[in-house]
N, CA, C and O atoms as a GROMACS GRO file, in nm:
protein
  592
    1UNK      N    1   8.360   9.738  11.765
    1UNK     CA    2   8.495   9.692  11.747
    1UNK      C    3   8.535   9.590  11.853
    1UNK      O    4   8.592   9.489  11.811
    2UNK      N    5   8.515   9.600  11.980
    2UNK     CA    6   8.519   9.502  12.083
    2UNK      C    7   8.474   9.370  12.005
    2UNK      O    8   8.549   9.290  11.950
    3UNK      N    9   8.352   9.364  12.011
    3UNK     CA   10   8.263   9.240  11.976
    3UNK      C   11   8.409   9.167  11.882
    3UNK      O   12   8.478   9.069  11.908
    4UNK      N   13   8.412   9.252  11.787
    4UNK     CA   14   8.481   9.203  11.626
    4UNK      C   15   8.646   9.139  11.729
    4UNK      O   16   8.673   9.019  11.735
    5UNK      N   17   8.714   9.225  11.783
    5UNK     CA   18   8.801   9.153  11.844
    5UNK      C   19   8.806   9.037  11.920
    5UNK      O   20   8.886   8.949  11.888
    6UNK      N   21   8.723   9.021  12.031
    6UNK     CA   22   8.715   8.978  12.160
    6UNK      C   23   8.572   8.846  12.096
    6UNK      O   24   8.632   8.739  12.079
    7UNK      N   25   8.489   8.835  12.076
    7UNK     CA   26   8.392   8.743  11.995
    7UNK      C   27   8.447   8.682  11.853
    7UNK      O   28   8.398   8.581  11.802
    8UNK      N   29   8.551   8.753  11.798
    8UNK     CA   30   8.549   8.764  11.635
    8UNK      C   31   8.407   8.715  11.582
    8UNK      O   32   8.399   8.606  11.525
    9UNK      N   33   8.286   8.801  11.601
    9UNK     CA   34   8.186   8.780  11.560
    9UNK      C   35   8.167   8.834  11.393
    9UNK      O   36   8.174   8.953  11.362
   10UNK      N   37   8.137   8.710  11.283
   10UNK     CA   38   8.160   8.788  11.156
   10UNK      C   39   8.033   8.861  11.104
   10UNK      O   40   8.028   8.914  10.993
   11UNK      N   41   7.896   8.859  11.222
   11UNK     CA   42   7.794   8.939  11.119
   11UNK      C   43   7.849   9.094  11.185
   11UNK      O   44   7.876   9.184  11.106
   12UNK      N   45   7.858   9.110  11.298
   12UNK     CA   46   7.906   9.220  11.364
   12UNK      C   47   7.997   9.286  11.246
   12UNK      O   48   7.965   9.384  11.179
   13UNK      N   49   8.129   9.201  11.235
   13UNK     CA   50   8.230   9.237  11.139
   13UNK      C   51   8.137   9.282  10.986
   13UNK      O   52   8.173   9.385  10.928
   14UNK      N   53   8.053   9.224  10.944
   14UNK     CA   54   8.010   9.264  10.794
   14UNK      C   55   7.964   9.353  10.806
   14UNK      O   56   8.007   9.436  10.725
   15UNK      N   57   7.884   9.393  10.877
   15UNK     CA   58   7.860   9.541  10.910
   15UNK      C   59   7.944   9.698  10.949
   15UNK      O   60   7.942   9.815  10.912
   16UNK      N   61   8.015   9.607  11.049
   16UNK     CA   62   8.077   9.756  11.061
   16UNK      C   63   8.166   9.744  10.964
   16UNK      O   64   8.176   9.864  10.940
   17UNK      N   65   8.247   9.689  10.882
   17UNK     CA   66   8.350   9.698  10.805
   17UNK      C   67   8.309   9.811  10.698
   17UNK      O   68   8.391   9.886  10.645
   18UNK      N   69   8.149   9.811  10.669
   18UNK     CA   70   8.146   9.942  10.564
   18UNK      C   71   8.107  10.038  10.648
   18UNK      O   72   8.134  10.154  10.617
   19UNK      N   73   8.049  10.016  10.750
   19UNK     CA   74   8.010  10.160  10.858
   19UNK      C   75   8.119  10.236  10.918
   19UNK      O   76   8.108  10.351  10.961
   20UNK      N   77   8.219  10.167  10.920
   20UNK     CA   78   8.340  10.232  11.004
   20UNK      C   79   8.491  10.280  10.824
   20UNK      O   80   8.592  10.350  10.814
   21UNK      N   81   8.431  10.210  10.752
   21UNK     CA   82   8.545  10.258  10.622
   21UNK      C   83   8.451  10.383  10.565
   21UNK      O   84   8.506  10.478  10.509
   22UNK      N   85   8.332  10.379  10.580
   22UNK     CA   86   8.273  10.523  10.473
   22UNK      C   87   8.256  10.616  10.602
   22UNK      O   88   8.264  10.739  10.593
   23UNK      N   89   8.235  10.561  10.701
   23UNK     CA   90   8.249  10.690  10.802
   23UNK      C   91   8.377  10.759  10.836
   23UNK      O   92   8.397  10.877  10.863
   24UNK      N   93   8.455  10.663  10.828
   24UNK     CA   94   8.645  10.717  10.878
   24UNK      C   95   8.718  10.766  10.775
   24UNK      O   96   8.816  10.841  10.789
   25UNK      N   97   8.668  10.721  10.654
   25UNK     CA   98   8.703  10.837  10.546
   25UNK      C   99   8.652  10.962  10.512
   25UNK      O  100   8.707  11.059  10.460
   26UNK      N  101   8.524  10.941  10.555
   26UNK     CA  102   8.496  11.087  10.570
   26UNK      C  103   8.538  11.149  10.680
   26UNK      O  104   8.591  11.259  10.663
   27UNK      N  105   8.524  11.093  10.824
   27UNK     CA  106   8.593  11.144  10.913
   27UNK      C  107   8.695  11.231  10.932
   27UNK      O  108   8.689  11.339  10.991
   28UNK      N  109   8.827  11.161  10.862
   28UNK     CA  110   8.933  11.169  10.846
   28UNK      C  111   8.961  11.337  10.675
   28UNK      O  112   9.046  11.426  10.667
   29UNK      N  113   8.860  11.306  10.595
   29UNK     CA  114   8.857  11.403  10.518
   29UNK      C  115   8.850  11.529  10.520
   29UNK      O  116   8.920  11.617  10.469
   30UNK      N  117   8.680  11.532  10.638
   30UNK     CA  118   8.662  11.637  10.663
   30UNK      C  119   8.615  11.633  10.839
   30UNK      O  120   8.497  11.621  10.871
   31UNK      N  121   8.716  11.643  10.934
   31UNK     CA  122   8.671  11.626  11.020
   31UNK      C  123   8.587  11.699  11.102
   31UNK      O  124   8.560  11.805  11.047
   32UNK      N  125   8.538  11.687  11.202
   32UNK     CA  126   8.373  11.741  11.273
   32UNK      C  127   8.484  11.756  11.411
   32UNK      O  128   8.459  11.673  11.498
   33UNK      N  129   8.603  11.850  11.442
   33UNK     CA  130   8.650  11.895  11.532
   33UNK      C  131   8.700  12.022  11.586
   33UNK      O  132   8.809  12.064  11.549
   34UNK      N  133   8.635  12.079  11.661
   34UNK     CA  134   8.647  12.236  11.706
   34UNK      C  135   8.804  12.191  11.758
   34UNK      O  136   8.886  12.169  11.669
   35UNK      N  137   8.833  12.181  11.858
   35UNK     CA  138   8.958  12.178  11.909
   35UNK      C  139   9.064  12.139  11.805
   35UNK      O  140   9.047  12.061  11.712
   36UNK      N  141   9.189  12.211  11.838
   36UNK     CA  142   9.343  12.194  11.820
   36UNK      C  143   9.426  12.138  11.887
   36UNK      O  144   9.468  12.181  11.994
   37UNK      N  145   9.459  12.039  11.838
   37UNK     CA  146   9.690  12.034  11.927
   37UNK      C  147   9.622  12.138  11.969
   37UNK      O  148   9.537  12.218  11.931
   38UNK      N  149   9.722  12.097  12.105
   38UNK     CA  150   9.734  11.965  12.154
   38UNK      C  151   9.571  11.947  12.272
   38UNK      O  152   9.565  11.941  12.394
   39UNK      N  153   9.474  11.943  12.180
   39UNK     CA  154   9.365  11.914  12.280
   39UNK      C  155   9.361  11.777  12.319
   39UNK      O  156   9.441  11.696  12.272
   40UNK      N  157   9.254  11.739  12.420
   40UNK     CA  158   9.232  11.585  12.438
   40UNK      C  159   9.099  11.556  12.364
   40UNK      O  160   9.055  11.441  12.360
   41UNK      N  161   9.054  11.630  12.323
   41UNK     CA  162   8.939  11.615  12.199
   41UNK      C  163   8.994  11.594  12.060
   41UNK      O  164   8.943  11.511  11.984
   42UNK      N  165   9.093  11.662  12.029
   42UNK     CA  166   9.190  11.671  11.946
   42UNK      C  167   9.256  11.508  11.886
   42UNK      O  168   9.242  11.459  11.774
   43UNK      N  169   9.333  11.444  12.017
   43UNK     CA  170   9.356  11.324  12.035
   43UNK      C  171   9.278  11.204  11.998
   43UNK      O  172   9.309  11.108  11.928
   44UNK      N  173   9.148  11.236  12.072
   44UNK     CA  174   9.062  11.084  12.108
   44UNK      C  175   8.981  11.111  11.946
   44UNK      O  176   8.969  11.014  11.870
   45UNK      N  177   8.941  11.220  11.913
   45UNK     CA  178   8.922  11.211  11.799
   45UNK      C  179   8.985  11.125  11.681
   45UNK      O  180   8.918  11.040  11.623
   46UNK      N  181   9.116  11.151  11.650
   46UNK     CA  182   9.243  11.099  11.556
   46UNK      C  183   9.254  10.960  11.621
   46UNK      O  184   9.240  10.856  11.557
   47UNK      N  185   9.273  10.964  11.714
   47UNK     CA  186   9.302  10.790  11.771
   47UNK      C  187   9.204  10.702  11.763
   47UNK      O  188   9.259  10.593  11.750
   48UNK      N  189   9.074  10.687  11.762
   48UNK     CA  190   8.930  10.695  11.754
   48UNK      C  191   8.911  10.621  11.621
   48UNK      O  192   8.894  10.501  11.604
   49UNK      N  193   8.918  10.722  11.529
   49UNK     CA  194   8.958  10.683  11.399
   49UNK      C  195   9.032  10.649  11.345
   49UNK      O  196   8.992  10.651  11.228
   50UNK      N  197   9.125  10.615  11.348
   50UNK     CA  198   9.219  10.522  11.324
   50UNK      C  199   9.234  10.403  11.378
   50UNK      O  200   9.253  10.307  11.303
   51UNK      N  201   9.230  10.388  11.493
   51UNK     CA  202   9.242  10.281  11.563
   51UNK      C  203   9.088  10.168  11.504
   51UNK      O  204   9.074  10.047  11.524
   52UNK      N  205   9.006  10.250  11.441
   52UNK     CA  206   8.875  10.151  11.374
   52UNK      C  207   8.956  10.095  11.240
   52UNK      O  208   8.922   9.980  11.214
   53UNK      N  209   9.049  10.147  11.153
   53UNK     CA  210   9.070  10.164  11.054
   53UNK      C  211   9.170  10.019  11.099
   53UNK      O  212   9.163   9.914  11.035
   54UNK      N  213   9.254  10.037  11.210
   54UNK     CA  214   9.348   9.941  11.227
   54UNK      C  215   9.271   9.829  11.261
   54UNK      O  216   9.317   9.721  11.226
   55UNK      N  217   9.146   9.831  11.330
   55UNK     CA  218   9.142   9.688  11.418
   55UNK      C  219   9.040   9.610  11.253
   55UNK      O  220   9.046   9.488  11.239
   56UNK      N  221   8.984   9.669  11.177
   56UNK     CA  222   8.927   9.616  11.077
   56UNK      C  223   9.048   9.527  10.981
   56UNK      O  224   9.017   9.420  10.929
   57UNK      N  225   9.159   9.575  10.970
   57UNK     CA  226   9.263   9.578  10.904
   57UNK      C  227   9.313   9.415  10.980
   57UNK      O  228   9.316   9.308  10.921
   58UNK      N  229   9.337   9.434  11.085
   58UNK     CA  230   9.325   9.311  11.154
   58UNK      C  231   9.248   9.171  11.182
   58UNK      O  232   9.292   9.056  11.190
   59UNK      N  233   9.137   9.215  11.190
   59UNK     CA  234   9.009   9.161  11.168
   59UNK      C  235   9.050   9.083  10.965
   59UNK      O  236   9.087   8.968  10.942
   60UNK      N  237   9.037   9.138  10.913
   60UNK     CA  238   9.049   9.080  10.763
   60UNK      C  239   9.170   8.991  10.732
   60UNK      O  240   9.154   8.891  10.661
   61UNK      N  241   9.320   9.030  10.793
   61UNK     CA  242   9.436   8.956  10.786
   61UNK      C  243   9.455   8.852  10.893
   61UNK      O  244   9.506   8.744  10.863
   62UNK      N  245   9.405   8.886  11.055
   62UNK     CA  246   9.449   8.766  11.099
   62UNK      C  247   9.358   8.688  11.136
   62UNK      O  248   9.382   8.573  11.173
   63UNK      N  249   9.201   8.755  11.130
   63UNK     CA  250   9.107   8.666  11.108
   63UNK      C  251   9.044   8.594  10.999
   63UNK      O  252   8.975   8.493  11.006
   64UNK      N  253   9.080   8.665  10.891
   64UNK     CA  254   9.093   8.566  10.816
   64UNK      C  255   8.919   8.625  10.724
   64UNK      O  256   8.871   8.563  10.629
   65UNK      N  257   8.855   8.754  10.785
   65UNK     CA  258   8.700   8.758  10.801
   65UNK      C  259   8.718   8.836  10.640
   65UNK      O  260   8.822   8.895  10.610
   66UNK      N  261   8.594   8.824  10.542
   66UNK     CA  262   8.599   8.890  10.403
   66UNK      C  263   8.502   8.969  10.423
   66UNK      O  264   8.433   8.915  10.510
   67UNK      N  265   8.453   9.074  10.391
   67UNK     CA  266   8.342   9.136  10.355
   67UNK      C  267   8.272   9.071  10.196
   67UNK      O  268   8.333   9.065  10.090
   68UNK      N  269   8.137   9.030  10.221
   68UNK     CA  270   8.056   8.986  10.048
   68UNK      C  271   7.996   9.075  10.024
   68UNK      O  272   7.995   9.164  10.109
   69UNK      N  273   7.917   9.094   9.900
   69UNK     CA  274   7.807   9.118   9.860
   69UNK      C  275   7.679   9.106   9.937
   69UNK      O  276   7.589   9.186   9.911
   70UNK      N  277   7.661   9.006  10.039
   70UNK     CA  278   7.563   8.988  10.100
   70UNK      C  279   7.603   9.138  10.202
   70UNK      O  280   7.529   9.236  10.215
   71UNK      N  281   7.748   9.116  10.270
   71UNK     CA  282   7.750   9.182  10.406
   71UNK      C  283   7.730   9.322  10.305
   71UNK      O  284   7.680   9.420  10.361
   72UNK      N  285   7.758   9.333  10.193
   72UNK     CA  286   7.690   9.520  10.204
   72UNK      C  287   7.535   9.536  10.161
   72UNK      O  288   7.496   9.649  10.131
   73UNK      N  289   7.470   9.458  10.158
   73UNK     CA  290   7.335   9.484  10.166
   73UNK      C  291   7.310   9.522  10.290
   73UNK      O  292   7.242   9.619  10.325
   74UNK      N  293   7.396   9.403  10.395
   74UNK     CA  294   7.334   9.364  10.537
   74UNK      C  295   7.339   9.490  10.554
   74UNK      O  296   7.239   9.555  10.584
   75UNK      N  297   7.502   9.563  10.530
   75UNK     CA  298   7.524   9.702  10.622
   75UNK      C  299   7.449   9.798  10.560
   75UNK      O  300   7.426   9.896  10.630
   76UNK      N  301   7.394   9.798  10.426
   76UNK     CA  302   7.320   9.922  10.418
   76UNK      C  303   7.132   9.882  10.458
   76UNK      O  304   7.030   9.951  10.468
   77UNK      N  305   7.154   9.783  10.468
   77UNK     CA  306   6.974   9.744  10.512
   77UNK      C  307   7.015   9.845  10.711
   77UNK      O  308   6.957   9.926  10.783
   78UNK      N  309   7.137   9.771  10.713
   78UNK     CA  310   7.135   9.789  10.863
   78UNK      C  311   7.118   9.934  10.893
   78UNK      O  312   7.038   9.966  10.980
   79UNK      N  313   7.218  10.065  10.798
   79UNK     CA  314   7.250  10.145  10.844
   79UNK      C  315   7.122  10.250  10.842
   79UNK      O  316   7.101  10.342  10.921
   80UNK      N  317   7.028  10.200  10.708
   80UNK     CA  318   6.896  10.291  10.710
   80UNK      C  319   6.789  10.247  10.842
   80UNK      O  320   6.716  10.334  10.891
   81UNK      N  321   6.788  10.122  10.886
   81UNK     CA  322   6.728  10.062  11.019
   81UNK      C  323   6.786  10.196  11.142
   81UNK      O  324   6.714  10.270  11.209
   82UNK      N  325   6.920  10.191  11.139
   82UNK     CA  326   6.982  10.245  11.264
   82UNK      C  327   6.934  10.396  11.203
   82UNK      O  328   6.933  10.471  11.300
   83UNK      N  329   6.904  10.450  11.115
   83UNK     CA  330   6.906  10.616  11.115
   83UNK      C  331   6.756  10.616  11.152
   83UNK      O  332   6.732  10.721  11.212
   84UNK      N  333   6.621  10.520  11.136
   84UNK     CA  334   6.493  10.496  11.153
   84UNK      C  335   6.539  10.548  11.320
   84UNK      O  336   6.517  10.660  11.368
   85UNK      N  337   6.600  10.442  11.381
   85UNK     CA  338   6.601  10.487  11.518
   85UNK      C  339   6.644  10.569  11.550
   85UNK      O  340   6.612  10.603  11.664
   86UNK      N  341   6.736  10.649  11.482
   86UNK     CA  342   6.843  10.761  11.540
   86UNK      C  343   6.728  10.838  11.507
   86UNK      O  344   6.714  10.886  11.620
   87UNK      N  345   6.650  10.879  11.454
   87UNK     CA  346   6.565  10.992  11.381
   87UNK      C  347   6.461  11.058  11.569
   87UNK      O  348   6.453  11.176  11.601
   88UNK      N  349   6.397  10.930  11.660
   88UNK     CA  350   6.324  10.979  11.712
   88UNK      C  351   6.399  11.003  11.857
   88UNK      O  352   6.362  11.071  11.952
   89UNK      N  353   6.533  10.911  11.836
   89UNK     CA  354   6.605  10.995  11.929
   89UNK      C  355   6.691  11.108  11.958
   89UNK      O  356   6.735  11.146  12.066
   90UNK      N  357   6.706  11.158  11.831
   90UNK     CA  358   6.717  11.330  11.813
   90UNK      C  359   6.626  11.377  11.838
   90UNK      O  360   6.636  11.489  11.887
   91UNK      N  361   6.517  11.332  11.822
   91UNK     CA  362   6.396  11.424  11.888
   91UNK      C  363   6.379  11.453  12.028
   91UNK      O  364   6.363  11.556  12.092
   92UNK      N  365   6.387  11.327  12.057
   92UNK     CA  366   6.372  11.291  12.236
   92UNK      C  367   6.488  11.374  12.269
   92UNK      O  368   6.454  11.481  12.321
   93UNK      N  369   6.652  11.355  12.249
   93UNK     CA  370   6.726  11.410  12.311
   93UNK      C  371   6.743  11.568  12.257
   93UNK      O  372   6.834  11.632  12.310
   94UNK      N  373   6.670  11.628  12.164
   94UNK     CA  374   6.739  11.731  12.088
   94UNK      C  375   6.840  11.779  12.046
   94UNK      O  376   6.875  11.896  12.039
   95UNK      N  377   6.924  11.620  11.996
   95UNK     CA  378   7.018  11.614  11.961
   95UNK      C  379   7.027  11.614  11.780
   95UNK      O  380   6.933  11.630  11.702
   96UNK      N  381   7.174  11.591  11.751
   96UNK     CA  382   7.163  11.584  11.598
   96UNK      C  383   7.231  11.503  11.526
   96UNK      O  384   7.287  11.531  11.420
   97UNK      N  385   7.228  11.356  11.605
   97UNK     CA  386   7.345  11.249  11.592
   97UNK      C  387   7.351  11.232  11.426
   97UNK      O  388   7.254  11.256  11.354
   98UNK      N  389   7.430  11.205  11.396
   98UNK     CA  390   7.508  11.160  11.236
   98UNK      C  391   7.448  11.251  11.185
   98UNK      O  392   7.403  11.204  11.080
   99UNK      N  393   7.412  11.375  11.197
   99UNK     CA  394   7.377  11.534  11.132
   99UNK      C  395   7.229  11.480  11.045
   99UNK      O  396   7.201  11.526  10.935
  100UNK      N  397   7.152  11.387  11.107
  100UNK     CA  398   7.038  11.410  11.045
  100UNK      C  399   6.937  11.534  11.054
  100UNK      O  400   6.857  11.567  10.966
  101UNK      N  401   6.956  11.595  11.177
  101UNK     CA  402   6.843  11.689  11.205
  101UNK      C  403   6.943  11.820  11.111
  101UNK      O  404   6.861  11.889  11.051
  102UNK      N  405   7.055  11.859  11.090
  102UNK     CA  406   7.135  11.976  10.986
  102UNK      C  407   7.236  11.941  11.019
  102UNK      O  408   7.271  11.872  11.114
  103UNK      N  409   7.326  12.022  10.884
  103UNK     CA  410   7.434  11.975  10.886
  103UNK      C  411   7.537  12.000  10.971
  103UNK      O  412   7.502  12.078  11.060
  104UNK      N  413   7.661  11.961  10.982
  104UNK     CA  414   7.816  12.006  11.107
  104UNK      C  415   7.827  12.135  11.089
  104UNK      O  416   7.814  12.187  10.979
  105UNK      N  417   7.854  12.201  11.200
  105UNK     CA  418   7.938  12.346  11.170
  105UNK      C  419   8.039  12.348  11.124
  105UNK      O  420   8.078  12.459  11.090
  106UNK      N  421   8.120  12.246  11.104
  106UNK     CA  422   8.274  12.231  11.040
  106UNK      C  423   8.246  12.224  10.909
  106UNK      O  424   8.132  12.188  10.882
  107UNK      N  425   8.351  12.261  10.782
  107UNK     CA  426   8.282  12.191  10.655
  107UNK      C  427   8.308  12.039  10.657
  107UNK      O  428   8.400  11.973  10.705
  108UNK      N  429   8.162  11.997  10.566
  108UNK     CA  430   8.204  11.885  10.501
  108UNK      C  431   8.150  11.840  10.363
  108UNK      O  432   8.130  11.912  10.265
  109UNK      N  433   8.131  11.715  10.371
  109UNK     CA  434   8.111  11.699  10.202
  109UNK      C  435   7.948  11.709  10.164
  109UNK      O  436   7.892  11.725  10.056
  110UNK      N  437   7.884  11.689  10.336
  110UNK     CA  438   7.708  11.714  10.291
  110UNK      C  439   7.704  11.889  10.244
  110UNK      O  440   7.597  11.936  10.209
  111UNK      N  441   7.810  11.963  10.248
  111UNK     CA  442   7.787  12.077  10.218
  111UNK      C  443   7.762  12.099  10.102
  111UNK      O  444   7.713  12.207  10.068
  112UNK      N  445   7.802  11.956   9.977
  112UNK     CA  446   7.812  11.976   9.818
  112UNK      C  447   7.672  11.892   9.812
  112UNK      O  448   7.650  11.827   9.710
  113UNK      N  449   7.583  11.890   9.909
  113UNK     CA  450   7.467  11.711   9.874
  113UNK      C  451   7.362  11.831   9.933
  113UNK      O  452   7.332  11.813  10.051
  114UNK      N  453   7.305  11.944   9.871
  114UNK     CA  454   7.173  12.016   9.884
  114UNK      C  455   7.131  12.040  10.023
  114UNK      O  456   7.169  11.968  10.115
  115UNK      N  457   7.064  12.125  10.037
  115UNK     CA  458   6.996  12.164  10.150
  115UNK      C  459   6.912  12.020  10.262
  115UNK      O  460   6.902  11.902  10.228
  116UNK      N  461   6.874  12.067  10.368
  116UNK     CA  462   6.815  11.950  10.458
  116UNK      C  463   6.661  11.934  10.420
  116UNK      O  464   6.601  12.040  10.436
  117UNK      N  465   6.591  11.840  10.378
  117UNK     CA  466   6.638  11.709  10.403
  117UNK      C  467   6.705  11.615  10.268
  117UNK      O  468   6.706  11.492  10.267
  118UNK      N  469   6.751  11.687  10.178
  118UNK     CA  470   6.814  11.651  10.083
  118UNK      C  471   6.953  11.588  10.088
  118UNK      O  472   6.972  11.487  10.020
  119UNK      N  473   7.018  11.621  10.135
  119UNK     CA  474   7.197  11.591  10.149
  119UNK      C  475   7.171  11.449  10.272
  119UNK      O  476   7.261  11.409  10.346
  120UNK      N  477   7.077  11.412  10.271
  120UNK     CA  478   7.048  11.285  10.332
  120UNK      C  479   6.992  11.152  10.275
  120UNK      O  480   6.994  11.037  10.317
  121UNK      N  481   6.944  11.207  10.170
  121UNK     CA  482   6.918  11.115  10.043
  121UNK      C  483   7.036  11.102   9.938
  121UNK      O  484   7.052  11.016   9.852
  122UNK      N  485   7.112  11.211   9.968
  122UNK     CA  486   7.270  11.247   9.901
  122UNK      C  487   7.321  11.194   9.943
  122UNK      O  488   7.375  11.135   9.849
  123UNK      N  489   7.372  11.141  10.059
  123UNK     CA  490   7.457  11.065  10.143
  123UNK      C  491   7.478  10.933  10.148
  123UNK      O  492   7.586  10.876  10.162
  124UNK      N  493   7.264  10.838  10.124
  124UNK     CA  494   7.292  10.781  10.143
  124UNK      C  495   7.338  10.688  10.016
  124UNK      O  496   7.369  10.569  10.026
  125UNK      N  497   7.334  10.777   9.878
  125UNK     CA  498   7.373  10.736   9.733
  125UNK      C  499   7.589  10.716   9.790
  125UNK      O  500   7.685  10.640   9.773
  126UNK      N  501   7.565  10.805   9.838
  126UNK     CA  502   7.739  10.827   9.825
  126UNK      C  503   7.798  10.731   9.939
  126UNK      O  504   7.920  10.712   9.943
  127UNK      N  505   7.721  10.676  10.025
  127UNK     CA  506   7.718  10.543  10.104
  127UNK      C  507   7.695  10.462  10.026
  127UNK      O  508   7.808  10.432   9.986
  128UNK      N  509   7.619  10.395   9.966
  128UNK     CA  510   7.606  10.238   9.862
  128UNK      C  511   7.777  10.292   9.791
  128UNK      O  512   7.878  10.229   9.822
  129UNK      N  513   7.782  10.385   9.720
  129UNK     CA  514   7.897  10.405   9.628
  129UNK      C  515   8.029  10.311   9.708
  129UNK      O  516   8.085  10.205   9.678
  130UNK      N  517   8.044  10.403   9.814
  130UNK     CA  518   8.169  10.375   9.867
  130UNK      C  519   8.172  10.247   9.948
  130UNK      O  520   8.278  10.188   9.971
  131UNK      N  521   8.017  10.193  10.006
  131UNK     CA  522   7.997  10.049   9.996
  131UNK      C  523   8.084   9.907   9.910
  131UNK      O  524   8.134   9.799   9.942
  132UNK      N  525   8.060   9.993   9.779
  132UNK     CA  526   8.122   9.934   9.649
  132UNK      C  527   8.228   9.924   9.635
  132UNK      O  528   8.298   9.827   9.605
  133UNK      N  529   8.252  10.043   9.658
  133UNK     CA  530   8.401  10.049   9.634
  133UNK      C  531   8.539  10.002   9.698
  133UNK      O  532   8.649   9.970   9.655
  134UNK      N  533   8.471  10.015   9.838
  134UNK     CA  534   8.580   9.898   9.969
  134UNK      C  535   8.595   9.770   9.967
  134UNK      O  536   8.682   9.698  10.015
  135UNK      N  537   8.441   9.737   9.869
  135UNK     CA  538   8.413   9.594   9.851
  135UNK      C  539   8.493   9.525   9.758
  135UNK      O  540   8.536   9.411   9.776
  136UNK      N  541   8.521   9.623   9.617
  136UNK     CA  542   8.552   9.592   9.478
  136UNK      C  543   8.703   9.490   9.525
  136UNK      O  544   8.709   9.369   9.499
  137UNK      N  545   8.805   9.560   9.590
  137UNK     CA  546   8.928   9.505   9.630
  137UNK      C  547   8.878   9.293   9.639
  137UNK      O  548   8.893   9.198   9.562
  138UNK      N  549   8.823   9.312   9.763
  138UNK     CA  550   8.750   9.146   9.788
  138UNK      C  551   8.687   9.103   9.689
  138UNK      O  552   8.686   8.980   9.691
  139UNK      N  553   8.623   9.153   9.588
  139UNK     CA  554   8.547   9.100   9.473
  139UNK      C  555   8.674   9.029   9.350
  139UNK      O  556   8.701   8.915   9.313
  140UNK      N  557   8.712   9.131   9.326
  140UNK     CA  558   8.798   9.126   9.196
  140UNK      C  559   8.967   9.027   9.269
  140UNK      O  560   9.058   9.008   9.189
  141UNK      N  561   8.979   8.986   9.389
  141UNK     CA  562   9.078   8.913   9.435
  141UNK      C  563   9.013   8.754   9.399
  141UNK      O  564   9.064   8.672   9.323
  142UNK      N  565   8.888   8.740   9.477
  142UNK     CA  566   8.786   8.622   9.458
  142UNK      C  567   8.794   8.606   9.326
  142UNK      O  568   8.844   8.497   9.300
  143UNK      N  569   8.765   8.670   9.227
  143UNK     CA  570   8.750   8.713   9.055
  143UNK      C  571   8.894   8.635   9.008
  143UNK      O  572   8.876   8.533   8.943
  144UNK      N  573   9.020   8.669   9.030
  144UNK     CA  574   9.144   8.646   9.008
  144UNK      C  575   9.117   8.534   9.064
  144UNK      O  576   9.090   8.452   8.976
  145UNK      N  577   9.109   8.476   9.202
  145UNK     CA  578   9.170   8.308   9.222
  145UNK      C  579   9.070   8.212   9.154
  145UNK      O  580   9.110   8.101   9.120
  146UNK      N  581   8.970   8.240   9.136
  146UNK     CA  582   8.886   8.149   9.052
  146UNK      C  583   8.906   8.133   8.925
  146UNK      O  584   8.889   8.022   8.875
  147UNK      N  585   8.945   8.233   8.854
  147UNK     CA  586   9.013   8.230   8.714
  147UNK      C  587   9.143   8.137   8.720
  147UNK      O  588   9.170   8.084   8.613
  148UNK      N  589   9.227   8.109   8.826
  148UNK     CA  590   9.344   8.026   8.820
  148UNK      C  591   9.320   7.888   8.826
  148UNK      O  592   9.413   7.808   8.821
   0.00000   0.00000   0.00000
């Protein structure tokens, strides 16, 4: 998000624009937070996410930046690249970043996408989807002014 502000860099921007809308909606759906109000986990969580939701929002109106067809290939070429790497550094750290190694203890929606390593091939169908679907808005506007 820096970069996208402070650079207005637009491959940066084509990317995260679907990494940060299919993640913050799910985020926001089903969130991955033990703490309550008034925690400070609680907080940086909600502010966190939103504040991606706002600076993209910004990014598109006063920069002027579109998401294409190209940028959601880019972001889903990109995002299976970045889980390649995330994969051996859950190993190294014995960690379980973006719940590849199992799923959140909180519910969420990989709870309806099959057992592990299945609800990861589930995910990443329901990623292209919603790829699409953030996109459709910018498609079908482009669609309308060319028709005029």
């Amino acid at each position: 998000m820096p970069i996208i502000m402070i650079r207005k860099n637009y491959r940066v921007f084509e990317i995260i624009f679907f990494w940060a809308l299919s993640g913050t909606f799910q985020g926001v759906l089903t969130p991955d937070i033990t703490q309550g109000f008034p925690h400070y986990h609680f907080f940086r969580y909600w502010f966190a996410h939103q504040f991606m939701i706002v600076t993209l929002i910004y990014a598109v109106v006063v920069f002027d930046m579109r998401p294409t067809w190209r940028s959601l290939w880019r972001a889903f070429v990109g995002l299976n690249l970045f889980f390649l790497i995330t994969i051996p550094v859950n190993l190294l750290l014995d960690a379980n970043y973006f719940w590849i190694c199992e799923k959140p203890v909180t519910p969420s929606i990989l709870d309806y996408m099959g057992p592990h390593p299945w609800y990861i091939l589930s995910a990443e169908i329901v990623a292209l989807i919603h790829f699409i679907i953030v996109l459709l808005p910018f498609t079908l506007k482009k669609l309308r002014i060319q028709k005029s």
